[in-house]
Biopython code that builds the backbone (N, CA, C, O; Angstrom):
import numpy as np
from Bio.PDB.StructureBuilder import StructureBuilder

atoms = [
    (1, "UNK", "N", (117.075, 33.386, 115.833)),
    (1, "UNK", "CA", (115.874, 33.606, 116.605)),
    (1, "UNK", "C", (116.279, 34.165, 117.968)),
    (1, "UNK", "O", (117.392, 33.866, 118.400)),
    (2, "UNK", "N", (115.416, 35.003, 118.729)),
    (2, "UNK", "CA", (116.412, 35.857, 119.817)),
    (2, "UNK", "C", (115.414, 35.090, 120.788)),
    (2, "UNK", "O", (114.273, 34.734, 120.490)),
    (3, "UNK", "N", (115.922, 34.941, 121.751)),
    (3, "UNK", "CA", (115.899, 34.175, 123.274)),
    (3, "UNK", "C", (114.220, 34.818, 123.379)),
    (3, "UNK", "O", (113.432, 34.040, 123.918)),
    (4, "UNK", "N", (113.838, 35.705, 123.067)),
    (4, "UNK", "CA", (112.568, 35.830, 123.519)),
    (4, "UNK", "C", (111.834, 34.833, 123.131)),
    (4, "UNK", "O", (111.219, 33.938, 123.712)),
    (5, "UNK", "N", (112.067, 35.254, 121.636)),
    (5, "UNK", "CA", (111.007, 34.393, 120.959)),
    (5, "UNK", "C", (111.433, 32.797, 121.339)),
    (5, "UNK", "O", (110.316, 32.373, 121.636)),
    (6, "UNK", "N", (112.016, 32.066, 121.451)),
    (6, "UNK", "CA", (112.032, 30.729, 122.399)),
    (6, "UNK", "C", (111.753, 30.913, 123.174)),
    (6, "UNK", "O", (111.161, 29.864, 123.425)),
    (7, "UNK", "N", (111.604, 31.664, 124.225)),
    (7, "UNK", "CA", (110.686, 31.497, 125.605)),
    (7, "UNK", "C", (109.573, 31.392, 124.978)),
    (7, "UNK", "O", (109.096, 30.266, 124.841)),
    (8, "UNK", "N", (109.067, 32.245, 124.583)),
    (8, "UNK", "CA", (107.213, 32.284, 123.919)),
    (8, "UNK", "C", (106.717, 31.063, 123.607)),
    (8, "UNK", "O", (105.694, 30.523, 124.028)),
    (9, "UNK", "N", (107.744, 30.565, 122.624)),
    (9, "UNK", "CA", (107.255, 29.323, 121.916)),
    (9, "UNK", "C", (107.334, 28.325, 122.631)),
    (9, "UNK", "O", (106.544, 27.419, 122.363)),
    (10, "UNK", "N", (108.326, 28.115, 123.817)),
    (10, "UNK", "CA", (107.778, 26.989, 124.450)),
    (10, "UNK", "C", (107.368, 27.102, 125.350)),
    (10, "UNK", "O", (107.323, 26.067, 126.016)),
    (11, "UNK", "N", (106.806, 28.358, 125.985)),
    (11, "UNK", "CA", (105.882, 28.899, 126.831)),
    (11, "UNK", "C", (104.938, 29.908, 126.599)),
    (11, "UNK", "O", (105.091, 30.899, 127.314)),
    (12, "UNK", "N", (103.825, 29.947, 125.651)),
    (12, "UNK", "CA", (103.095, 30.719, 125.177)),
    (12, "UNK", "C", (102.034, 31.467, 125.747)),
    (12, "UNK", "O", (101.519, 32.489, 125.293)),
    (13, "UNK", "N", (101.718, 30.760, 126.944)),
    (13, "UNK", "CA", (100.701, 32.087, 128.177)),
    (13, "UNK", "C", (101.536, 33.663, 128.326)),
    (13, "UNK", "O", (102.614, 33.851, 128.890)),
    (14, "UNK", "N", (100.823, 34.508, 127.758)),
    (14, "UNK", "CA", (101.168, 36.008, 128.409)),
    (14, "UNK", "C", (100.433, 36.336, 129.106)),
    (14, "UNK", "O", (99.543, 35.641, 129.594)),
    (15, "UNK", "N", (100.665, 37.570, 129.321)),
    (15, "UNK", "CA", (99.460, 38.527, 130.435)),
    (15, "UNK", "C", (100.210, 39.858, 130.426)),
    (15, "UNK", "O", (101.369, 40.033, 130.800)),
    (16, "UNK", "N", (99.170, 40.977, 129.828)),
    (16, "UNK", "CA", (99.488, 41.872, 129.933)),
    (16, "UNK", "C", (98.980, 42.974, 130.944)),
    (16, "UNK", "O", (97.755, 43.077, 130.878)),
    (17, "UNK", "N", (99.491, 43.726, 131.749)),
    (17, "UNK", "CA", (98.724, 44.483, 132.694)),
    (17, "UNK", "C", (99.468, 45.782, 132.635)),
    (17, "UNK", "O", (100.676, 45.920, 132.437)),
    (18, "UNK", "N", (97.973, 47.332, 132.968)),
    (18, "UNK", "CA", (98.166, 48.703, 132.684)),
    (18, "UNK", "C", (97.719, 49.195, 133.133)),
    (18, "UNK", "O", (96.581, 48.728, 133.178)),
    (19, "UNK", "N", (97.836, 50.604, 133.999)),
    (19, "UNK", "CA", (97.277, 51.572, 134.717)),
    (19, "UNK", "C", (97.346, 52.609, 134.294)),
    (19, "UNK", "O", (98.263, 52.889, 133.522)),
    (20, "UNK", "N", (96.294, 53.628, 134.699)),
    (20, "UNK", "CA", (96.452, 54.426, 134.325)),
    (20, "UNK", "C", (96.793, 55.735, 135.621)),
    (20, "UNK", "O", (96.663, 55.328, 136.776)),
    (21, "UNK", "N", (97.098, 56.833, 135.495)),
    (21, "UNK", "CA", (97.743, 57.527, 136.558)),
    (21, "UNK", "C", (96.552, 57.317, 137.898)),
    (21, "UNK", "O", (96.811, 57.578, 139.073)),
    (22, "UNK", "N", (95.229, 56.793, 137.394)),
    (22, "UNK", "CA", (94.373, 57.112, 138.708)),
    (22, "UNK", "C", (94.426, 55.683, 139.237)),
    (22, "UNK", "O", (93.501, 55.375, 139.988)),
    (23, "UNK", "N", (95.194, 54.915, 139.020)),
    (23, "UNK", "CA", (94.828, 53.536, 139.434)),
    (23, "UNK", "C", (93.783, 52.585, 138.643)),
    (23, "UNK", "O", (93.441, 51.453, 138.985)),
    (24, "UNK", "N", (93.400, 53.236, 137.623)),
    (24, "UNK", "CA", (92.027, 51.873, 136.546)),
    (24, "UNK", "C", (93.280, 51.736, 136.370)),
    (24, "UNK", "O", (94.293, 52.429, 136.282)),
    (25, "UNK", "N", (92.747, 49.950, 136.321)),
    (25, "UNK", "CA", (93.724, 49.375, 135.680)),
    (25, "UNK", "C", (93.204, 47.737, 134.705)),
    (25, "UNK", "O", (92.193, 47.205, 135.164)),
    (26, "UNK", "N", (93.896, 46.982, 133.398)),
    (26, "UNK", "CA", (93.411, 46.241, 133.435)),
    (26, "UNK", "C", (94.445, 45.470, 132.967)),
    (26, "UNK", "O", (95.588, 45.835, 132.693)),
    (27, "UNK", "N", (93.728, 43.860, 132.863)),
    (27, "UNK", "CA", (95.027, 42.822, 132.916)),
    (27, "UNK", "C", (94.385, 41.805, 131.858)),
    (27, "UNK", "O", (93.201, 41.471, 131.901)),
    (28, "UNK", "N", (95.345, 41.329, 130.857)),
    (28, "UNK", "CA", (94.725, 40.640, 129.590)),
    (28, "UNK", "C", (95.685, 39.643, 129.796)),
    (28, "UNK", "O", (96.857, 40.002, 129.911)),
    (29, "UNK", "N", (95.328, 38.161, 129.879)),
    (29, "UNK", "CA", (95.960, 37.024, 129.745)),
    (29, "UNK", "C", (95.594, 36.070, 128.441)),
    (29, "UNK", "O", (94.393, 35.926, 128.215)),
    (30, "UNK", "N", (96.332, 35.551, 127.757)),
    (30, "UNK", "CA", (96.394, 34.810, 126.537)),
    (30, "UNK", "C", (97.089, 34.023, 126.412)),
    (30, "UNK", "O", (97.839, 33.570, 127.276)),
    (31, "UNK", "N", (96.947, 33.555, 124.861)),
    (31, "UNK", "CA", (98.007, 32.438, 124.271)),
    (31, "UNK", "C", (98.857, 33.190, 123.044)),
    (31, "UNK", "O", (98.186, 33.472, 122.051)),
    (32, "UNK", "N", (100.121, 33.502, 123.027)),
    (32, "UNK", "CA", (100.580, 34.129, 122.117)),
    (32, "UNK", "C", (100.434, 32.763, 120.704)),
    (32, "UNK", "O", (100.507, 31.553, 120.918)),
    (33, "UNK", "N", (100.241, 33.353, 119.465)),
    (33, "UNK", "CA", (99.933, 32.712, 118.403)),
    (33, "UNK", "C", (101.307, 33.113, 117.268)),
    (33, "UNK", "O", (101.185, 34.257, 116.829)),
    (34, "UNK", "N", (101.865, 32.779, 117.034)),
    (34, "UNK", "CA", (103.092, 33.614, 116.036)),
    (34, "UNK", "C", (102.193, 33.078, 114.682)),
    (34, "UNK", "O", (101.596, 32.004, 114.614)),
    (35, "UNK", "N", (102.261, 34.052, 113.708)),
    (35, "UNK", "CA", (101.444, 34.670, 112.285)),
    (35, "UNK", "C", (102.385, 34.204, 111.448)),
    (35, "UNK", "O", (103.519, 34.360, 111.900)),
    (36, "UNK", "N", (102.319, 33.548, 110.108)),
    (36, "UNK", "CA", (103.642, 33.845, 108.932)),
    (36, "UNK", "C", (102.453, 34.302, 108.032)),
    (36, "UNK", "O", (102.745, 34.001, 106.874)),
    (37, "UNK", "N", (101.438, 34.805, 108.079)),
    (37, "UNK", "CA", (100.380, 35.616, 106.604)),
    (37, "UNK", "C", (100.640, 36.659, 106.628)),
    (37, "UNK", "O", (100.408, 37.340, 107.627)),
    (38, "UNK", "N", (101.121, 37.070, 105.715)),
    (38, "UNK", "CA", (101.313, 37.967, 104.683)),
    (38, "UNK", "C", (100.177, 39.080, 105.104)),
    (38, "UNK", "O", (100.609, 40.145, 105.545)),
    (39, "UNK", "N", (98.636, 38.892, 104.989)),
    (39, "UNK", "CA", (98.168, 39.629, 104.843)),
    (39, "UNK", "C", (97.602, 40.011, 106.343)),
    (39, "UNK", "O", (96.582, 40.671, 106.544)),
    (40, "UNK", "N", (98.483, 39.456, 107.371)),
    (40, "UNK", "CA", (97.774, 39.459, 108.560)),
    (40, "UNK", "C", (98.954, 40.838, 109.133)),
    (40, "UNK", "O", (98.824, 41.673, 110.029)),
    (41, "UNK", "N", (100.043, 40.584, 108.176)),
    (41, "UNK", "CA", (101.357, 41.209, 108.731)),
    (41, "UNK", "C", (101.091, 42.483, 108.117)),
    (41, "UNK", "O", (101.364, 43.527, 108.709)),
    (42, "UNK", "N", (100.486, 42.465, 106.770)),
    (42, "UNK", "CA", (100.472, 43.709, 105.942)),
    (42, "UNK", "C", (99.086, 44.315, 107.112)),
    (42, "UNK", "O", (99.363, 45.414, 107.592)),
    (43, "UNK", "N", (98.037, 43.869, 107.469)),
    (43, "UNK", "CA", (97.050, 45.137, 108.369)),
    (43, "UNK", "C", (97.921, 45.428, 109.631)),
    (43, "UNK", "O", (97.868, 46.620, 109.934)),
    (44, "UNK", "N", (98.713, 44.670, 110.455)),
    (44, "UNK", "CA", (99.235, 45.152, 111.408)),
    (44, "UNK", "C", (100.387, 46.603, 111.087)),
    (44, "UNK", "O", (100.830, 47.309, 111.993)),
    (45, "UNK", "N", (100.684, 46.785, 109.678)),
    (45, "UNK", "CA", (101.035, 48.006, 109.443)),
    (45, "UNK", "C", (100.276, 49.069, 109.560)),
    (45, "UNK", "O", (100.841, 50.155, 109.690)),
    (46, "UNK", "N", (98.727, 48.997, 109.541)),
    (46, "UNK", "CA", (97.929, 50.068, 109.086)),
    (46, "UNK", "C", (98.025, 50.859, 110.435)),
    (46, "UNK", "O", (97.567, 52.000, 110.485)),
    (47, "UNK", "N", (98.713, 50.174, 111.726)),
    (47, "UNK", "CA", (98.829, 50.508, 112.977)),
    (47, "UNK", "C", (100.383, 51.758, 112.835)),
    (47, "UNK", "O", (101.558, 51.593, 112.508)),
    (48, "UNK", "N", (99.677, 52.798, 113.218)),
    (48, "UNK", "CA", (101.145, 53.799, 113.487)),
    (48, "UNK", "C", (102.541, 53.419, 113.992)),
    (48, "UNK", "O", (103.669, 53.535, 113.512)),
    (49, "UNK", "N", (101.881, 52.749, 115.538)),
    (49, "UNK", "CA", (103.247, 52.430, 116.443)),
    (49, "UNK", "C", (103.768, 51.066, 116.035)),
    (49, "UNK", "O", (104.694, 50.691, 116.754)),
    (50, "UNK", "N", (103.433, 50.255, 115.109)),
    (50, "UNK", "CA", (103.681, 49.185, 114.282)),
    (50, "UNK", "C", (104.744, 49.424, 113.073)),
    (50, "UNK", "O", (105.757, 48.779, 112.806)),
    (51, "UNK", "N", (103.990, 50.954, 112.208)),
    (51, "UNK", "CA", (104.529, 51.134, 111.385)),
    (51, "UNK", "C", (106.167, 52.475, 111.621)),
    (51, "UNK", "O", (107.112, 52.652, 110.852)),
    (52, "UNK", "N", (105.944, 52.970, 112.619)),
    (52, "UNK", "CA", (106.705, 53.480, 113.293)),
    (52, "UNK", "C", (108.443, 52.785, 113.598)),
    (52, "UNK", "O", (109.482, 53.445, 113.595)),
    (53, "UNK", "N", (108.278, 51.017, 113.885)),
    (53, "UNK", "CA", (109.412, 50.731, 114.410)),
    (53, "UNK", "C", (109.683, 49.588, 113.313)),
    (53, "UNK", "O", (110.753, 49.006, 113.497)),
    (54, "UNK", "N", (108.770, 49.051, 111.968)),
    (54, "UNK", "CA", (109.082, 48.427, 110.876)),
    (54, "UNK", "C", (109.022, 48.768, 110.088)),
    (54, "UNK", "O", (108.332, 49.787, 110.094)),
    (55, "UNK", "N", (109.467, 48.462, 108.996)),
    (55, "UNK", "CA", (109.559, 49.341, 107.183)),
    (55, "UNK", "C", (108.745, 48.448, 106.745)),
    (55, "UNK", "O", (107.836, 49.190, 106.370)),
    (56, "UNK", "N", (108.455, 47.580, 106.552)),
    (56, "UNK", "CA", (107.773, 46.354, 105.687)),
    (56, "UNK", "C", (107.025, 45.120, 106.839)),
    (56, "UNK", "O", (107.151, 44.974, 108.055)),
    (57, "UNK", "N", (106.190, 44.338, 105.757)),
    (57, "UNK", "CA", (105.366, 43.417, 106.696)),
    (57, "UNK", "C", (106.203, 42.464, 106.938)),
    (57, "UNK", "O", (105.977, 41.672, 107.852)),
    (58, "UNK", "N", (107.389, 42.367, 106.111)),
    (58, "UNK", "CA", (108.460, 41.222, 105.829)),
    (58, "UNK", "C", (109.201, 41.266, 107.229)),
    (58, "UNK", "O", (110.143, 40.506, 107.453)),
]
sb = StructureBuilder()
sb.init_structure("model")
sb.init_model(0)
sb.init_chain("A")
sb.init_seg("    ")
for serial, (resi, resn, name, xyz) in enumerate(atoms, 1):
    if name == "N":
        sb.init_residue(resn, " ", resi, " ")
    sb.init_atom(name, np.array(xyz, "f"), 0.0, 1.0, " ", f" {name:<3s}", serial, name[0])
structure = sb.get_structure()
C-alpha cells in the first residue's frame, strides 16, 4: 500500500481547489470513500483520463 493511501485512510478530509486563467475559481472539500465494487470501478473506466492511465477496473 503506498504512503498515500495511509495518509487518506487515516485521514480522509480532502479538498480540492482550481482556477482558471481568469481567476474563477472553485474549492470542493470531502470525505474520501475507497470503493472495492467491481461495478463502481468498471463506470469509472467509461472516463477517458481514467481509462488513459489504467488497463482494467482491477
Amino acid at each position: 500500500m503506498s504512503k498515500a493511501v495511509e495518509l487518506l485512510q487515516a485521514n480522509p478530509e480532502i479538498e480540492v481547489c482550481v482556477s482558471d486563467p481568469s481567476y474563477a475559481w472553485i474549492r470542493i472539500h470531502g470525505t474520501a470513500v475507497f470503493e472495492d465494487n467491481m461495478a463502481v470501478k468498471e463506470g469509472a473506466m467509461n472516463n477517458p483520463i481514467v481509462k488513459s492511465q489504467y488497463e482494467t477496473a482491477n
